[in-house]
N, C-alpha and C positions, 0 to 999 in steps of 0.2 A: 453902404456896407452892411447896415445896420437888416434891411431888407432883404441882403443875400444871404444870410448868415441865417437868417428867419426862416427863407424857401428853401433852402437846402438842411436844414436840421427836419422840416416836415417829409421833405422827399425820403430823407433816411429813414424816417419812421415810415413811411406810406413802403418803403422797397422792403423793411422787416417784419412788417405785415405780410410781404409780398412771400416772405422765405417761409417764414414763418408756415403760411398755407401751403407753401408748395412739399411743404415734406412731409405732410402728411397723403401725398400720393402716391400710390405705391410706386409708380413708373421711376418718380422722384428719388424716391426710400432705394430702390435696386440701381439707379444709375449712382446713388451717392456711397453706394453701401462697394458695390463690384466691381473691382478695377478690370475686370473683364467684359468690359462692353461689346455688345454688337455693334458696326458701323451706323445702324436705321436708330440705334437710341441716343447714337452722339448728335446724329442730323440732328433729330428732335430737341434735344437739348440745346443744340446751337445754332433754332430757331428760338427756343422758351429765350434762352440769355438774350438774345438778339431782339425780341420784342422787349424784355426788362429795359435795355439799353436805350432803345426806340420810347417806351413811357417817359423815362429819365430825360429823353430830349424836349418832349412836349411838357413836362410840368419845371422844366428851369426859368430861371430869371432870364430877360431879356436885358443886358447892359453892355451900350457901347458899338452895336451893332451883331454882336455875339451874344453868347447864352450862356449861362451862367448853371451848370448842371449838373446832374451825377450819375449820367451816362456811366461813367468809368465802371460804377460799382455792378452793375450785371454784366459788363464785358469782361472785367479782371475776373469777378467770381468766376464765371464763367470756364474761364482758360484752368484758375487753379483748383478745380473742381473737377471740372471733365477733361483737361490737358490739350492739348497744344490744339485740335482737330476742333474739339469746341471753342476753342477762345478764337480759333483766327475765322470759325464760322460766324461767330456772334458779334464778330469785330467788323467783319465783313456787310453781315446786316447791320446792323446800328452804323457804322460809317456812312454806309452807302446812302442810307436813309437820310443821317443829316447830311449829306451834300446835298440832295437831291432835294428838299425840304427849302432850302436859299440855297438855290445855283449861284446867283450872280452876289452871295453875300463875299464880303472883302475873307472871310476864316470859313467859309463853308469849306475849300479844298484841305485845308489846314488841320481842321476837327473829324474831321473823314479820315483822314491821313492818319490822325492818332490815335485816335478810335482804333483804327486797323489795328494799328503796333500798341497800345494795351492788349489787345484779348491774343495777341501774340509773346508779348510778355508775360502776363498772367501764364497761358499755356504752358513757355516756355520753366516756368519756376515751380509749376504742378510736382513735381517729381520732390522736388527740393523740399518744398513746403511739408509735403505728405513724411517728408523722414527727419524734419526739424523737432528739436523737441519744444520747442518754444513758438508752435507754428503761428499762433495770435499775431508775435512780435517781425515774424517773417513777412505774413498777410501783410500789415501795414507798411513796411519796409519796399516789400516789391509793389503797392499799389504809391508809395510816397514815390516811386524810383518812375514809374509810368506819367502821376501826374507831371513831375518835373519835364520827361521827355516831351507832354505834350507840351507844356509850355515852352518847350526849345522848339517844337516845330512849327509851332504858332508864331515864332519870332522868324525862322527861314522861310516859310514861307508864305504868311498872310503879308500882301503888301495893301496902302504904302504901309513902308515901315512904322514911319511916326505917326498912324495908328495902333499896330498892331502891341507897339512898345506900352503906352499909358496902358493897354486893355490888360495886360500881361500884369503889370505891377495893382492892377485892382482885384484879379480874378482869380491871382496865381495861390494867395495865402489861405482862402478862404476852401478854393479847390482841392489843395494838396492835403489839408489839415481835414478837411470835413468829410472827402473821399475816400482819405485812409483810412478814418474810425469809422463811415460806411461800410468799406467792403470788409475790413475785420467782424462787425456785426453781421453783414449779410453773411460771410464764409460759417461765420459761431455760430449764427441760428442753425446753419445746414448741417455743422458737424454733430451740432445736438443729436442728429437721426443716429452717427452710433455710440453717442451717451444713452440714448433712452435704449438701443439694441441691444448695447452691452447689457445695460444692466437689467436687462428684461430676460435676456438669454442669461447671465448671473444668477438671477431669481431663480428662474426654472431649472438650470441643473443641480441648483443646492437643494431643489422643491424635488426632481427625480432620485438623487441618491439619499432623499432622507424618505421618500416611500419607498423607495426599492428596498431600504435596510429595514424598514419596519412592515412589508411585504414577505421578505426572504422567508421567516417563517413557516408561510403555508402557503411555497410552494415547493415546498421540499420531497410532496407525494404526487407531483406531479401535472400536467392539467386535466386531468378527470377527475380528479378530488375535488368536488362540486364546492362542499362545504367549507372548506381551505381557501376556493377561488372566490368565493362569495366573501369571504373575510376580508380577500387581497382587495377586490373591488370596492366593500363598503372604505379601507382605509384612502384609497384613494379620491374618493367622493368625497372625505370627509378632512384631509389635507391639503387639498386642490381648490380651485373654486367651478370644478366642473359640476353639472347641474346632472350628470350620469353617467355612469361607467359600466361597460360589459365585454366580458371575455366569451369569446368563441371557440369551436373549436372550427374545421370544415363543415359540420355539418348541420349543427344547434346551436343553440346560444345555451354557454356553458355555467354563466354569471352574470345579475346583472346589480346592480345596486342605482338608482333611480331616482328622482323625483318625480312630484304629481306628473299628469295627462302623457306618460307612456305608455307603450300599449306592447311593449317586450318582454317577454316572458323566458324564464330558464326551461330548458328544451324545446323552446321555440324555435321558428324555419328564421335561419340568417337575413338579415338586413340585407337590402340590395349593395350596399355600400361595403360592407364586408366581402359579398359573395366579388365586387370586384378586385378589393385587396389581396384575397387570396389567387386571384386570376393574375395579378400582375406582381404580385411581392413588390408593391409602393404604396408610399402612404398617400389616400383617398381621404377626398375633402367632399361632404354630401351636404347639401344648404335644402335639398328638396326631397320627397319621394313620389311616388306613385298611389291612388289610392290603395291597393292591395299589395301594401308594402309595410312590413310591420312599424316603419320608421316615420308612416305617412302623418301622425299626428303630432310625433316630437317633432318633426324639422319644421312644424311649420312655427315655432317657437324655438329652435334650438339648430346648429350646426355640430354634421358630428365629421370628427376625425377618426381615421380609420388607418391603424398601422398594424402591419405584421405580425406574428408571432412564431418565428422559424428557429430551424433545423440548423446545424453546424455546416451540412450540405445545402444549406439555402433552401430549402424545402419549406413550405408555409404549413404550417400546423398549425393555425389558429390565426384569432385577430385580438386587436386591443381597440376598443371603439372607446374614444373618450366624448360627451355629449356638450356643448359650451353653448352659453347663451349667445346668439346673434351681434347683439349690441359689444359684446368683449369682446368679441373674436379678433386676433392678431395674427392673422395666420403663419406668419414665418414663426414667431413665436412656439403658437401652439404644433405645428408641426413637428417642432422639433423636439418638445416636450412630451408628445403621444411618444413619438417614433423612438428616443433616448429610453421613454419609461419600458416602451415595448424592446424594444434591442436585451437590457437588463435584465426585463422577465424571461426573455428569449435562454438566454444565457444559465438561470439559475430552473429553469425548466431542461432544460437539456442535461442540467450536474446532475439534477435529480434521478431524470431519465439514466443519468451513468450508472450514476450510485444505487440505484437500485436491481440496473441490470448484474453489477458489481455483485452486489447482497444473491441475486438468483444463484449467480455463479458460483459462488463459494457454497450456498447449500447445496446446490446441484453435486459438487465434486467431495462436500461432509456425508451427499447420501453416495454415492460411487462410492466412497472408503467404505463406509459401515458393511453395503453388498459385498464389500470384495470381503473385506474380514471375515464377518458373520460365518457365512457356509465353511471356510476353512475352519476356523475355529471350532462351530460345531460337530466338525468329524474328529476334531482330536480328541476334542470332550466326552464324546462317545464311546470312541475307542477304550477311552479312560476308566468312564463310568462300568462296560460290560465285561473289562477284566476285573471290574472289584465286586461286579455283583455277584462272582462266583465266588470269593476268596471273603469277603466283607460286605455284604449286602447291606447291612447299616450304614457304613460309609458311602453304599453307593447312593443308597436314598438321600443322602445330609449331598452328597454331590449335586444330585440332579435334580435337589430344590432351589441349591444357588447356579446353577442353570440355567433352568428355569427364570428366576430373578434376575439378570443378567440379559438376555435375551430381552427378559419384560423391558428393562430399563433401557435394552438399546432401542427396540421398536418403536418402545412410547414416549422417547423423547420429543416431546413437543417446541422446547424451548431451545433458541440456540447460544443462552446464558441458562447456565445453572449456578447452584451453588458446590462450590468446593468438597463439601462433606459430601455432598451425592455423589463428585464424580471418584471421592477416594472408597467409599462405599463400590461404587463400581469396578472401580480396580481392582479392588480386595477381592471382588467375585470373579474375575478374572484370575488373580494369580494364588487365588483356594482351588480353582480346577489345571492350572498347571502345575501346581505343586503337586497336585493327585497325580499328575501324569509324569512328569519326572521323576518324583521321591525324594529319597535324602543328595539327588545329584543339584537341585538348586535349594538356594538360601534366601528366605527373603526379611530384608530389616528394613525399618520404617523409622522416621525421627519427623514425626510429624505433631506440633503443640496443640493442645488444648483450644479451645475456643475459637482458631485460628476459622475467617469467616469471612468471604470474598466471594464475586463471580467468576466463572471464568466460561468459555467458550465451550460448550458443550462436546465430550467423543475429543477433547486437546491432552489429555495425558495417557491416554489408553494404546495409541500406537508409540509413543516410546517408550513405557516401561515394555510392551510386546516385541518391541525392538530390541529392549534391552536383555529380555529373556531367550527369545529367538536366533536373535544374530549379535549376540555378545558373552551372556553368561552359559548357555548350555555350549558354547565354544570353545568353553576352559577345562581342561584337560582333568581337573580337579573339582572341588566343587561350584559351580556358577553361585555368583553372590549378584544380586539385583536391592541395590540401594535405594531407596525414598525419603528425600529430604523436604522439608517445607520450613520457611520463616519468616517473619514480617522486618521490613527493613522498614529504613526511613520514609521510602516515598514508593516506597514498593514491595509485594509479596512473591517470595522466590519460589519454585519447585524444583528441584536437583532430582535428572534419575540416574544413577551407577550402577554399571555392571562392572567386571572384573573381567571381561571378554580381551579378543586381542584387535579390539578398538577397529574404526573405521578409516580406510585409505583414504589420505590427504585429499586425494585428487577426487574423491567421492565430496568430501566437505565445500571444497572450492566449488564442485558444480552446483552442491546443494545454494551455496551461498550467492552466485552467479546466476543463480534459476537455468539451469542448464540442464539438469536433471532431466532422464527416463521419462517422455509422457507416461509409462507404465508405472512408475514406481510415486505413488501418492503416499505415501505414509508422512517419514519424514518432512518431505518436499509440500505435502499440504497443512500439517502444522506450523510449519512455517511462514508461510504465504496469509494462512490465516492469522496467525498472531501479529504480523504486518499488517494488513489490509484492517484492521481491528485498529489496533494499540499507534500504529506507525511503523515505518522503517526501522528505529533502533531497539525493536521488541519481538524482533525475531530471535529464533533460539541462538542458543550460543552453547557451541562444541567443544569441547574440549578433550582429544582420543589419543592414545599412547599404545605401545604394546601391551601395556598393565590393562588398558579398560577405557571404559568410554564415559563420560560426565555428558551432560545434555541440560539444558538450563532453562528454564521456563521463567517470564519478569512477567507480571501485572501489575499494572501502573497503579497506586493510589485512588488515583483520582477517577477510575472507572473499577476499581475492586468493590466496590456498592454500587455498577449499575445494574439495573434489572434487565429483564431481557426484551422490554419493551420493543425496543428497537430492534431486536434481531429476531423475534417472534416470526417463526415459521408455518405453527400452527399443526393439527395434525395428520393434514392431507396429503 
């Protein structure tokens, strides 16, 4: 006993060496990992098990006329590993082999026989196991349930009996006990492969969103912003344990960050490896290059990966080449760590691309307002000017120097933040030449404090108090009153403009509010849009119109009342 107990504890070890190795193959690693097998990987598998099974027969103890063995343990893994197709193949081999091995032994048919019906049981329980949560205690459970069966068949049909009886009672304790806590090891070692997957894929998506967050930064101008992508890359070379990293676009290499003996250059001609990336939008795996290949000196030291960098429409606009030493290379791993990182950059290059088409937009339709105004204005202004120069020539000179200034300040706006005092400065020169031009038929008051000192969007108050002189106070029958209110609140600075007009149709406000609005009619309808597309959603104006007159509400947030106009800088072109 003492000897069986001996040969079958080394077999166990010699079979967990055996797993141990085999899961570092990948064929191994994807059959254990994919419950989607092709039929040619199961064959193969349910030849692998079926040779285990076959070793397990050749190094058992010979006792009694039988063998004393731990076949069981690569036919059961077998089945609850690769499911019913591999256990009754592996069962199949390994049986067949020990019949065939003692034809004429008294348990050759016997151990053949159950051999089979293991790696059919195992098969059988695959499903079960894989959704156990205890599946260790299951393993052993169904390989305790297999041994027993064989010894029931070794008892039906190995004769004579009163052989096959004493063999049973020597062979049964040692088999059931030492076979269970075999294939529980043999199945643990295999399921290791997605311990170490998980936690390797674990790693790398916590490794992806903690560069992509400290990435986001600079890529917010986009990917021709060299100097931004050059940042993006050194962080990732320096996060990662990648030996290089570079950004492409189609048709140069746009960034690269690097160790020693590379020989890529920023606007350098694409890596073969990229140029295929972009041909196929999939992530390219490159271990070699060509000698006239900018790549031919890294790979012969390094493996690069090569993922996408696309368009919402799937369009490839660039690559993500990450560069990894040879000897580390994981490939499922790193696959999916390029192609996760590249997805993300994909994603915050494409907001960027919005948000700045966004940003065009809105100066595009800030320069259409100022065109539409300007020439109107300037004919009334005129008009103004040449009946006082008859009447008041001094007057008309003090006119047409704020005019003049007026004009300056709209043309040369360069910034699309100014500060507050300029743009009430500009208003004021606005409604000194319609005062000229109406007379005592409008009134204008102002309740604007001291010191009050904030940004605000440049050319954003000038069409409603124009609105409110236009199509509200010269509308009143009596004299038109045009109100300007300004104040600093809690978390926010208000602007109020009131006329005493006879207010604007509901169903004018709903469309304003609805963006339903007149493609012609930008005044209103573009200070609004911009104070949204700015501030948010709940920083649009707010109306308030009655037959008495119209209230019109302007809120700047605190928290952007001192930003400068860095960010909205248009420039003077």
């Amino acid at each position: 006993m003492t000897e069986i107990i001996k040969n079958m504890i080394m077999n166990i070890s010699l079979l967990a060496l055996i797993a141990y190795l085999l899961t570092r193959a990948k064929l191994v690693k994807d059959f254990i990992i994919d419950d989607q097998r092709p039929l040619y990987v199961k064959l193969i598998m349910s030849v692998m098990f079926g040779l285990i099974g076959i070793l397990s027969t050749y190094t058992g103890t010979p006792v009694q006329g039988a063998i004393v063995n731990t076949r069981v343990i690569g036919v059961v893994a077998g089945g609850i590993l690769g499911g019913p197709i591999v256990g009754l193949g592996a069962g199949v081999i390994a049986g067949l082999h020990r019949y065939l091995m003692d034809v004429n032994g008294f348990t050759s048919i016997a151990c053949g026989v159950s051999t089979l019906a293991e790696g059919i049981i195992g098969g059988l329980f695959s499903k079960y196991i894989k959704r156990a949560r205890n599946d260790c205690v299951m393993v052993g459970t169904v390989t305790l349930l297999a041994e027993i069966a064989q010894m029931g068949i070794i008892l039906l049909i190995a004769r004579p009996f009163d052989k096959a009886w004493p063999l049973v009672q020597t062979i049964s304790l040692p088999m059931i006990l030492f076979n269970s806590l075999g294939v529980m090891i043999f199945v643990g070692i295999m399921d290791s492969v997605f311990i170490e997957q998980d936690k390797a894929s674990g790693d790398r998506v916590r490794l992806v969103i903690d560069i992509a967050d400290k990435c986001l930064p600079y890529l917010r101008k986009g990917i021709y912003d060299r100097r931004n992508l050059g940042q993006a890359a050194t962080i990732i070379l320096e996060q990662s344990d990648a030996a290089g990293v570079i950004i492409t676009d189609q048709n140069c290499v746009l960034a690269c960050a690097e160790a020693p003996y590379h020989t890529v250059e920023e606007g350098g001609a694409l890596p073969l490896a990229a140029v295929k990336t972009i041909e196929s939008g999939q992530v390219c795996i490159a271990e070699d290059a060509s000698p006239n290949d900018t790549f031919f000196k890294s790979l012969q030291h390094l493996t690069a990966v090569c993922a996408p960098l696309t368009q919402k429409d799937g369009e490839v606009i660039g690559t993500l080449v990450i560069l990894i030493r040879k000897f580390k290379l994981t490939r499922e791993v790193e696959c999916e760590f390029v192609s996760g990182l590249a997805k993300l950059f994909s994603t915050q290059l494409e907001l960027s691309q919005f948000d700045n088409q966004k940003k065009m937009l809105e100066k595009a339709k800030f320069s259409a307002l100022q065109s539409q105004i300007n020439p109107h204005f300037l004919f009334n202004s005129l008009s103004t000017i040449t009946f006082f120069c008859r009447e008041k020539p001094e007057r008309a000179r003090e006119l047409l120097i704020v005019l003049s200034n007026y004009f300056r300040n709209t043309l040369q706006t360069g910034n699309y933040m100014i500060r507050i005092s300029d743009e009430f400065e500009h208003i004021n020169a606005y409604l000194e030449l319609e005062k000229a031009r109406f007379d005592e038929k409008l009134k204008i008051e102002e309740d604007i404090p001291g010191g009050l000192d904030c940004m605000v969007p440049s050319f954003i108050l000038q069409p409603l108090v124009e609105n409110a002189v236009n199509h509200g106070a010269m509308h009143h029958a009596g004299v038109g009153i045009v109100r300007i209110i300004a104040c600093n609140q809690v978390n926010e600075t208000q602007i109020t403009v009131c006329d005493n007009g006879p207010g604007i149709p509901e169903n004018i406000i709903q469309k304003l509010y609805s963006d339903c609005m007149d493609s012609t009619s930008v005044g209103l309808t573009n200070v609004h849009k911009r104070l949204k597309s700015i501030y948010g959603e709940e920083y649009g104006l707010q109306i308030k119109s009655s037959a008495n007159g119209t209230e019109v509400c302007v809120r700047i947030p605190n928290n952007a009342a001192s930003i400068g106009g860095d960010c909205f800088e248009t420039g003077s072109n």
